[in-house]
C-alpha positions as CSV (number, residue, x, y, z in Angstrom):
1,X,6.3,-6.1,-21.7
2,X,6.6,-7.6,-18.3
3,X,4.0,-7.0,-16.0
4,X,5.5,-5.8,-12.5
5,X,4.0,-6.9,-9.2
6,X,2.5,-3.5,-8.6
7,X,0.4,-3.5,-12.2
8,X,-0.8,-7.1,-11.0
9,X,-1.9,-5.4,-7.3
10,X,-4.0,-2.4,-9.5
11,X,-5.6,-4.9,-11.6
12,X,-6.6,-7.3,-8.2
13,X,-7.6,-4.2,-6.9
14,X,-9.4,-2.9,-9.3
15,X,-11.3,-6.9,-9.3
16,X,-11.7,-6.6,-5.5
17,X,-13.5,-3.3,-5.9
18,X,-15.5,-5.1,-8.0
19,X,-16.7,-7.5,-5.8
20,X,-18.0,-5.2,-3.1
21,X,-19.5,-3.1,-5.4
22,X,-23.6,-3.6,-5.1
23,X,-24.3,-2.0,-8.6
24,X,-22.3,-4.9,-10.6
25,X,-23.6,-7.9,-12.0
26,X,-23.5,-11.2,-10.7
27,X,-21.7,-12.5,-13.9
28,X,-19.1,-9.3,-13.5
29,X,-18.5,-10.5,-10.0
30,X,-18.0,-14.3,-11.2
31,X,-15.4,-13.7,-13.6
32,X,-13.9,-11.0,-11.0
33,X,-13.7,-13.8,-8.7
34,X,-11.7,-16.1,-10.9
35,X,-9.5,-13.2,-11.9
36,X,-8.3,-12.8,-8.3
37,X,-7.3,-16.4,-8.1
38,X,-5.8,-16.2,-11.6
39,X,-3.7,-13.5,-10.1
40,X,-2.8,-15.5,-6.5
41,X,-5.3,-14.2,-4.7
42,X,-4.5,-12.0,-1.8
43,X,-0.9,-12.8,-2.6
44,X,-1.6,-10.7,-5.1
45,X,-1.7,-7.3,-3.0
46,X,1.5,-5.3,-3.6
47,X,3.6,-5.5,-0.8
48,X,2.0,-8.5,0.5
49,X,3.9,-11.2,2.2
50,X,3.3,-14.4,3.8
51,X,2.4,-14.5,7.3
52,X,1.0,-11.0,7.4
53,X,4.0,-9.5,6.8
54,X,4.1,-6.4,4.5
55,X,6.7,-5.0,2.6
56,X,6.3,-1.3,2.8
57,X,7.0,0.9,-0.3
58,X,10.7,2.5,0.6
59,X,9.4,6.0,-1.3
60,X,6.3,5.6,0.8
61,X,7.9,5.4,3.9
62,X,10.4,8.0,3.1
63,X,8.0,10.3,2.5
64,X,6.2,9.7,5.8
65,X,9.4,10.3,7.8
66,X,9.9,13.5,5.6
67,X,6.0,14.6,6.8
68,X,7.3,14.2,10.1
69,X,10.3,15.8,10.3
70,X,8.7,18.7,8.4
71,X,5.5,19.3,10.4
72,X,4.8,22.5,12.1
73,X,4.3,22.5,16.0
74,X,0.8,24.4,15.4
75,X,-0.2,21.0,13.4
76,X,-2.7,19.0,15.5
77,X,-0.3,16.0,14.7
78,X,2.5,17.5,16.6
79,X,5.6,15.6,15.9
80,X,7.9,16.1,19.0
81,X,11.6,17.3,18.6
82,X,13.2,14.1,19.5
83,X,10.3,12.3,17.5
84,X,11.4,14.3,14.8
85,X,15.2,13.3,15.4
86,X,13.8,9.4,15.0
87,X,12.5,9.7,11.6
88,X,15.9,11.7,10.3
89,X,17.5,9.2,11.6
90,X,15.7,6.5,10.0
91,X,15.6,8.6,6.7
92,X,19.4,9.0,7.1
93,X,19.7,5.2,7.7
94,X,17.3,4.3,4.1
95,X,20.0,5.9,2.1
C-alpha cells in the first residue's frame, strides 16, 4: 500500500505535536525529530509548497464557498448578496 501525501502530513503532524508537547520525553522528542526529517521536514505538511505557497484542499475550499453562499443574514459573519454571488461563482468555476 502506497502511502499518500496526506497519511505522511498526519504522521508529521502527529511528530510535530510531539515536539511541543512538555509532558514527553526527551528521547520521544529525539526520535520525533528525526522522523520529521525522515519525512522532508516541513515539506512534509500536506498542501505544502515551496516558497510559501499552499495548495488548498479543492473539497475544503468548496465547502467554504458553500458556507458562504448558505449563511443566514442574522449570522454575525454576514456574507453580503454580491459576496455571496462571488463564491457561486467560484464554486461554479471548480466544477
Amino acid at each position: 500500500m502506497q502511502r499518500t501525501a496526506e497519511d505522511i502530513s498526519h504522521e508529521a503532524t502527529g511528530h510535530k505535536a510531539n515536539l511541543s508537547n512538555p509532558n514527553t520525553s526527551d528521547a520521544s522528542k529525539e526520535h520525533s525529530k528525526k522522523v520529521l526529517e525522515q519525512l522532508g521536514g516541513e515539506q512534509a505538511f500536506y498542501g505544502k509548497q515551496g516558497e510559501g505557497e499552499i495548495d488548498q484542499n479543492p473539497g475544503n475550499v468548496a465547502g467554504g464557498l458553500k458556507a458562504a453562499i448558505n449563511n443566514p443574514e442574522d449570522n454575525e459573519h454576514y456574507v453580503s448578496e454580491e459576496g455571496k454571488q462571488q463564491a457561486k461563482d467560484k464554486l461554479n468555476s471548480m466544477q
